[in-house]
C-alpha positions in Angstrom: 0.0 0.0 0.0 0.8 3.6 -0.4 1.3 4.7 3.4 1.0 8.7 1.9 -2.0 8.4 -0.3 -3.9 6.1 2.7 -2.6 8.9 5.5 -3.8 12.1 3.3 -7.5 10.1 2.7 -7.5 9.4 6.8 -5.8 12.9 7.6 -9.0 14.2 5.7 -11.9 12.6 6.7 -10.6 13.1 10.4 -10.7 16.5 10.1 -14.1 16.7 8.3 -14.8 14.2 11.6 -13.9 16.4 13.9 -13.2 19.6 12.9 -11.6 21.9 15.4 -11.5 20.0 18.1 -8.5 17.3 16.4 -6.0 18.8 18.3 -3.4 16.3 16.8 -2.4 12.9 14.7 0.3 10.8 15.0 1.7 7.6 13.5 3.9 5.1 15.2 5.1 1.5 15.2 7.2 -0.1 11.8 5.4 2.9 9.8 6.3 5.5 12.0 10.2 4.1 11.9 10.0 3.7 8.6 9.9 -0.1 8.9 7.6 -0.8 8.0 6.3 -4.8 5.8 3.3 -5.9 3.7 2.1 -7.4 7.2 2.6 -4.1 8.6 0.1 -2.9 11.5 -1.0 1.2 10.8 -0.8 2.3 14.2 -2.0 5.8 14.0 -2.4 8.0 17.1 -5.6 10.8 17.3 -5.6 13.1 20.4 -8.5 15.4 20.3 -9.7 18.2 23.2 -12.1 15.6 24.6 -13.3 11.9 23.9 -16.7 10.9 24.4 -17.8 7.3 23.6 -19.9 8.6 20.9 -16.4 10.3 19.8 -15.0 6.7 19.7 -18.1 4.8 17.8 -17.6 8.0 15.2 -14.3 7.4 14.5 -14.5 3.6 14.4 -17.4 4.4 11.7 -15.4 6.8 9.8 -12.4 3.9 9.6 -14.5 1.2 8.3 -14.9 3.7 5.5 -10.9 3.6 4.6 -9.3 1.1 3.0 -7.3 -1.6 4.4 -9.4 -1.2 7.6 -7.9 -4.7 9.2 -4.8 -2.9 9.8 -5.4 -0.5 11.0 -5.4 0.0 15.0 -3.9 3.1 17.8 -4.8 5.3 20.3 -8.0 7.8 20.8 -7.7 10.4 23.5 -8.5 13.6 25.3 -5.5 16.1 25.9 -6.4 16.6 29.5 -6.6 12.3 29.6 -2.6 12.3 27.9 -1.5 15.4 30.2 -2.5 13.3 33.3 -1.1 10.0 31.8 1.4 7.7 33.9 4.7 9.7 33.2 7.0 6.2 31.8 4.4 5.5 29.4 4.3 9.5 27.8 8.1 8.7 27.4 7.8 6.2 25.0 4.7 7.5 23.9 6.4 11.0 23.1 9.1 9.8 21.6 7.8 7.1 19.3 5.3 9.4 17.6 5.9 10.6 14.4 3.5 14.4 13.8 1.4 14.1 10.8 -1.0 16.8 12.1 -0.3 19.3 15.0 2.4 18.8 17.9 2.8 16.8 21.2 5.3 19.2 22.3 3.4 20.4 25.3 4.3 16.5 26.7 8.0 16.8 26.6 8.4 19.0 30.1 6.6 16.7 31.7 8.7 14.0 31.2 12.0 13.6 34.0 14.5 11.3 34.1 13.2 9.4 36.6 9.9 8.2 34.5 12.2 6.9 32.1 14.4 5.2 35.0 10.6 4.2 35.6 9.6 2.9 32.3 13.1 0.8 31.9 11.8 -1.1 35.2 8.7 -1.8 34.3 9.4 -2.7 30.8 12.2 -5.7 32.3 9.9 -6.5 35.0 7.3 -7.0 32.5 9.9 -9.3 30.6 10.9 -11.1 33.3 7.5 -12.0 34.5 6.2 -13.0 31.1 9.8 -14.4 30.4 9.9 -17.0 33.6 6.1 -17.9 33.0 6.9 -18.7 29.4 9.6 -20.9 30.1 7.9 -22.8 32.8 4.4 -22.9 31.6 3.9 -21.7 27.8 7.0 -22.8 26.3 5.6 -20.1 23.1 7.9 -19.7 21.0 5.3 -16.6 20.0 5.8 -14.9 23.1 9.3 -15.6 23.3 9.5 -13.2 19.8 6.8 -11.0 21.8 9.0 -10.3 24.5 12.2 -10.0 22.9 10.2 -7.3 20.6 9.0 -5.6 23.7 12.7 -5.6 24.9 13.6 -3.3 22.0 11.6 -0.3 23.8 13.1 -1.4 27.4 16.9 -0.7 25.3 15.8 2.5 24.0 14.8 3.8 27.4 18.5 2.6 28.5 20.2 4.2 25.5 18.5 7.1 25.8 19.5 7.3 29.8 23.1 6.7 28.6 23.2 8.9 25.8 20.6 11.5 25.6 19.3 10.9 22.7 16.4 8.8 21.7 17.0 6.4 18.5 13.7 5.2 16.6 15.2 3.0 14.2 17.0 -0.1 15.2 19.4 0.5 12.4 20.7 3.9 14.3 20.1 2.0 17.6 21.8 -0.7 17.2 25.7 0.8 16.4 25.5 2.8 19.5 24.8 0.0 21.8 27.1 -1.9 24.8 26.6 -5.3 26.0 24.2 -6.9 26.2 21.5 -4.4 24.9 23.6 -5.1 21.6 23.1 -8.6 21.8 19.3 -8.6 22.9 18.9 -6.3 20.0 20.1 -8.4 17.7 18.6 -11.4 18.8 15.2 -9.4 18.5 15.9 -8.5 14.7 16.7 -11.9 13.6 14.0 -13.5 15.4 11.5 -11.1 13.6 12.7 -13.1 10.4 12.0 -16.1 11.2 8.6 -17.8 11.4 9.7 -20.8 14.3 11.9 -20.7 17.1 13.9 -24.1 17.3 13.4 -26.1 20.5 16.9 -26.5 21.2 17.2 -22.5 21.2 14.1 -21.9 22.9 15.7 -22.4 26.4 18.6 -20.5 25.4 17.4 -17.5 24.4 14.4 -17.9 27.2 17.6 -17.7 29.6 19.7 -14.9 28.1 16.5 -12.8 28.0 15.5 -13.7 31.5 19.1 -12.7 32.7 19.0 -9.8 30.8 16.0 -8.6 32.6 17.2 -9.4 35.7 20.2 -7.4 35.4 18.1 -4.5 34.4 15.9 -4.6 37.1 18.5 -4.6 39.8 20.6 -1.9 38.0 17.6 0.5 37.5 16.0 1.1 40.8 14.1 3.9 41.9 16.8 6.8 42.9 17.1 7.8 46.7 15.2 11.2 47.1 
C-alpha cells in the first residue's frame, strides 16, 4: 500500500470528523520508523480536546470507511486524559510518535529522568514476568518473539538514559549499543525473520532474555530522594 496516499484520505476525513476539536495525529510503530512490511500494522495516534464514547463509535465508523481497515489500530484520547497519563508511558509514547497533524510538544516537560528510569523497570519487570512464566508454563515460542520485541523499547529507554538521545530505528540504535542491549537487540531483529523458534534454542534465548531482565531490574531502581 501507499502509506501517503492512505494517511492524506485518513488525515481528511478526520478533520471533516472532527473539525476543530482534532487537536493532533500521529503515526507510530514499523510505519512510523519507517519499517515498515506488507504485514505491517497502521498504528495511527488521534488526540482530540475531549473523547466521548460517541467520539469513539464515530471514528471507528469513519475507519470502516478507509481502505485496508484490518490494519489499521492506535490510540484515541482527550489532551487533559494524555496530560495526566502515567509519566514512563508519555516517554515512550512521546518519543515514538511521528507528527502528521499538530504537535505533542506540550508533553515533553513533563517527562523527568526518573519516569524513564521508571519505564526501563517496568518494561524488564514486564519481561521477566512474562519471560519466567513462558519458560515454565507456555514454552511459546510466539511470546518468546513478543517479549524480545517488547525488549527493544526497554533498550531504548536505556540508551536514551546513557546517551541522551532517543533512537527510533533499530538501524541507528543498534551501532551505539554496549553489551548486552547489543546482543538482545540483535537477537530481536533476527528473530522477527523467522517464522519458528527451534526447540533447542528456545531455552537458550528464554535464559539470556531472563538474565538480561534481571540485570536490568536490579541496575535501574528507583533513585534515593
Amino acid at each position: 500500500m501507499n502509506i501517503k496516499t492512505w494517511m492524506q484520505d485518513y488525515l481528511d476525513k478526520l478533520k471533516s470528523l472532527f473539525g476543530s476539536r482534532l487537536l493532533f495525529v500521529g503515526l507510530q510503530g514499523s510505519y512510523g520508523r519507517s519499517e515498515a512490511t506488507e504485514s505491517s500494522d497502521i498504528d495511527m495516534v488521534v488526540i482530540l480536546n475531549c473523547v466521548s464514547p460517541e467520539d469513539l463509535k464515530m471514528y471507528r465508523s469513519m475507519l470502516d470507511t478507509l481502505p485496508n481497515r484490518e490494519k489499521v489500530c492506535g490510540f484515541i484520547s482527550g489532551r487533559q486524559e494524555l496530560m495526566n497519563w502515567e509519566r514512563s508511558d508519555l516517554f515512550q509514547f512521546y518519543h515514538d510518535t511521528t507528527p502528521i497533524f499538530g504537535s505533542i510538544d506540550f508533553l515533553q516537560p513533563l517527562i523527568g529522568k526518573e519516569d524513564v528510569r521508571r519505564a526501563v523497570r517496568i518494561g524488564a519487570c514486564n519481561i521477566y514476568h512474562m519471560c519466567g512464566h513462558n519458560t515454565v508454563h507456555e514454552r511459546d515460542g510466539k511470546l518468546l518473539k513478543a517479549l524480545y520485541k517488547s525488549a527493544t523499547f526497554t533498550i531504548q529507554a536505556v540508551s536514551y538514559l546513557q546517551t541522551g538521545t532517543y533512537r527510533k530505528k533499530k538501524t541507528e540504535l543498534l551501532p551505539v549499543l554496549q553489551q548486552p542491549e547489543r546482543e538482545i537487540l540483535e537477537t530481536a531483529i533476527a528473530l522477527k525473520q523467522q517464522t519458528d523458534i527451534p526447540k533447542a534454542e528456545f531455552d537458550r534465548l528464554s535464559g539470556e532474555l531472563f538474565r538480561w531482565a534481571s540485570d536490568i531490574i536490579a541496575e535501574y531502581q528507583p533513585e534515593e530522594t
